[in-house]
C-alpha positions as CSV (number, residue, x, y, z in Angstrom):
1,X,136.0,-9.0,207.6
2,X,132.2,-9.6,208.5
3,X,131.2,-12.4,210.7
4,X,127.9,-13.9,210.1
5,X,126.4,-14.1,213.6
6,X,122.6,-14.1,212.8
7,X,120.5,-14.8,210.0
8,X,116.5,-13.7,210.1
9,X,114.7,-14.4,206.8
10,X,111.1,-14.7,205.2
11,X,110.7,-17.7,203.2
12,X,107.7,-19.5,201.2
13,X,106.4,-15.7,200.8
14,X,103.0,-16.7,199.4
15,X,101.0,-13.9,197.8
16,X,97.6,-15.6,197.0
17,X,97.0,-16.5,200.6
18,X,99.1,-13.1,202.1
19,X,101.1,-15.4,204.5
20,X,104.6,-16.0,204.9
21,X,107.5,-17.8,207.2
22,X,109.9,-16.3,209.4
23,X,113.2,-18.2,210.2
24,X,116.1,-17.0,212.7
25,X,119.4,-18.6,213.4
26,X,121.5,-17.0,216.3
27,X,124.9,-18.2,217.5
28,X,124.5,-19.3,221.1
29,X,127.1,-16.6,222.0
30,X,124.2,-13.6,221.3
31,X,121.7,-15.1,223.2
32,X,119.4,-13.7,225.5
33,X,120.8,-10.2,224.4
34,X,117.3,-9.2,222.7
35,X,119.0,-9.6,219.2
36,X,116.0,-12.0,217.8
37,X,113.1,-10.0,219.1
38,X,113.9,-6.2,217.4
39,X,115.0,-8.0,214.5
40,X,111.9,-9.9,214.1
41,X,109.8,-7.3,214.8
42,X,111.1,-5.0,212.1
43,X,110.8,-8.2,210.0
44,X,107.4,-8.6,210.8
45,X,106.5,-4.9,210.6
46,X,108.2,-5.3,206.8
47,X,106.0,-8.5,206.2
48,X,102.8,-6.7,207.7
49,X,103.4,-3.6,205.7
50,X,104.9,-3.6,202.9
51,X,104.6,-7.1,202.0
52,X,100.8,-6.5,202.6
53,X,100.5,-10.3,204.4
54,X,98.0,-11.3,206.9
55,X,99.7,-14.3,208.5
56,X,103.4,-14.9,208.9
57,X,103.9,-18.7,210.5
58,X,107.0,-20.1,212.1
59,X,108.1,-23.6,212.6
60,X,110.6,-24.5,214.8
61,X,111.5,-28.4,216.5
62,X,109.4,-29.0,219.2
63,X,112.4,-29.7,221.8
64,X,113.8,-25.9,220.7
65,X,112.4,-24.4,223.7
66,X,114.6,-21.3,223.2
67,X,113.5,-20.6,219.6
68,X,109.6,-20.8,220.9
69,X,110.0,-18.5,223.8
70,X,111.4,-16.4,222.1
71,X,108.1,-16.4,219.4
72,X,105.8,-16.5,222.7
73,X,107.7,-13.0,223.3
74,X,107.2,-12.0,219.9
75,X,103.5,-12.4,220.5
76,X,102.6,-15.6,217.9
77,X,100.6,-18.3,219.4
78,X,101.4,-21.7,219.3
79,X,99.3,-23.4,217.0
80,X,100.2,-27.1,217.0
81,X,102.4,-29.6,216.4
82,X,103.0,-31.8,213.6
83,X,104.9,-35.0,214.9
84,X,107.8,-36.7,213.7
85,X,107.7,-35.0,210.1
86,X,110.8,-34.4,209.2
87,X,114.5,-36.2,209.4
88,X,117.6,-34.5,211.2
89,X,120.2,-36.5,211.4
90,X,119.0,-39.7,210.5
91,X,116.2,-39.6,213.3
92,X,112.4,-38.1,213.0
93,X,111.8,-34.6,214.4
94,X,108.4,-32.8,215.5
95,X,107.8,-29.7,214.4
96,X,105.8,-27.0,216.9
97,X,103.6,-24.5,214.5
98,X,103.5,-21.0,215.3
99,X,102.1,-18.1,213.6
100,X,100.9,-13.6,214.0
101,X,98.3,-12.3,212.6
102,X,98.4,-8.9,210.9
103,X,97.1,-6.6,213.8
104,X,93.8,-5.3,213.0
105,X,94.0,-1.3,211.9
């Protein structure tokens, strides 16, 4: 029986503009163990180079400080925040922008 423990996707893959979203989920019990970075790298590799993109963005709540460390690490740069625009729970969240640019060759 497989356990589902972490879950790294690409969403909103937009081929006119070559950019697309990253979005990881980890079980607090795998933290800290380096799990999100190799993933996400070979994610972004994939996105960089086969997907051909330019940009791949990431948006995680702005009180996640976890989630956007582990981005710092993964070298995207914070690019902003947009303020309460979404609903969790019944309450307004903020949403912190980050995003990687292709490395140039």
């Amino acid at each position: 029986m497989a356990i589902l423990w972490a879950l790294l996707d690409l969403n909103n893959f937009n081929k006119s503009h070559k950019k697309v979203e990253i979005g990881f989920w980890l079980i607090p019990k795998y933290w800290k163990k380096g799990i999100v970075n190799e993933s996400a790298t070979a994610i972004c590799n994939y996105a960089f180079y086969s997907l051909h993109v330019n940009r791949i963005e990431a948006f995680v709540e702005s009180e996640n400080e976890n989630s956007k460390n582990a981005l710092l690490k993964l070298a995207f740069e914070y690019e902003g925040t947009m303020k309460n625009c979404e609903i969790k729970n019944g309450k307004t969240v903020s949403l912190s922008i980050f995003a990687k640019l292709k490395p140039l060759s």
